[in-house]
N, C-alpha and C positions, 0 to 999 in steps of 0.2 A: 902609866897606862894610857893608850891610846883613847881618842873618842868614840871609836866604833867597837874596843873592847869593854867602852862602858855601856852601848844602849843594851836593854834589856830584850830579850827576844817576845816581852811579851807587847803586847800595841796598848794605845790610846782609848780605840773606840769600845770596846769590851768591858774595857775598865770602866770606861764614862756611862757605860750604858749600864753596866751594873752598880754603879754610883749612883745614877739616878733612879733606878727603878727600885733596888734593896738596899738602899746603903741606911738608912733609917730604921728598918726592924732589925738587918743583919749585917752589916758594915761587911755586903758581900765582896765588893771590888776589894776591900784588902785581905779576905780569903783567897781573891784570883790572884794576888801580888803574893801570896802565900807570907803573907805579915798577919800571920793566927795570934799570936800575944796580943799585937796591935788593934788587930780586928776585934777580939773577946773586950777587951776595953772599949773600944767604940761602941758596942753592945751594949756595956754595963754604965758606962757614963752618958748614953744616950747623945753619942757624937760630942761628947765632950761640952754638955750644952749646947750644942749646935757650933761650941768654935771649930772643933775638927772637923766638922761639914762645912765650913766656909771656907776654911783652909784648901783640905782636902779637894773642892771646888776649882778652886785658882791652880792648884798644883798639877792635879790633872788635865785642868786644856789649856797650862803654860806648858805642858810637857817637863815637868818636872817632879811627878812622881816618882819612888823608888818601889822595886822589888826588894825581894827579899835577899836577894846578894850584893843588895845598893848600886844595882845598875840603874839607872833613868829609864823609864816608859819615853819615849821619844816619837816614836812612829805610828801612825794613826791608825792605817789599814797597810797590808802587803803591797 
C-alpha cells in the first residue's frame, strides 16, 4: 500500500479541536475517527485514567492517529 493510500481523508485539526474541547466527558474525536468501541471505553474508563489522554495527545499532533480503516490522520486543514 502506498502512502497516499494510507492517509485518512479525515484532518488533524477537527480531531484536535474536538479532543480538546469533548474528549473528557465524551472521547468525541474518536466518535469523528468513527473508533465507537474505542470511544465507549474512553467514556467508561474515564481516558483510561487519563493515560489515553496523554497518549491520544501526542498521537494526534504527531499526526499519527488512526481512523477507523487504520489510515493515519495526517493532514491538518485542506
Amino acid at each position: 500500500m502506498s502512502e497516499v493510500e494510507n492517509v485518512s481523508d479525515k484532518r488533524i485539526l477537527p480531531t484536535f479541536l474536538l479532543f480538546i474541547v469533548l474528549s473528557w466527558p465524551l472521547g468525541a474525536h474518536r466518535f469523528f475517527l468513527k473508533r465507537y468501541a474505542s470511544a465507549i471505553l474512553f467514556i467508561i474508563t474515564i481516558g483510561g485514567c487519563g493515560i489515553w489522554w496523554i497518549i491520544d495527545f501526542i498521537l494526534i499532533v504527531t499526526g499519527s492517529m488512526k481512523d477507523d480503516h487504520g489510515k493515519v490522520v495526517k493532514i491538518w486543514v485542506d
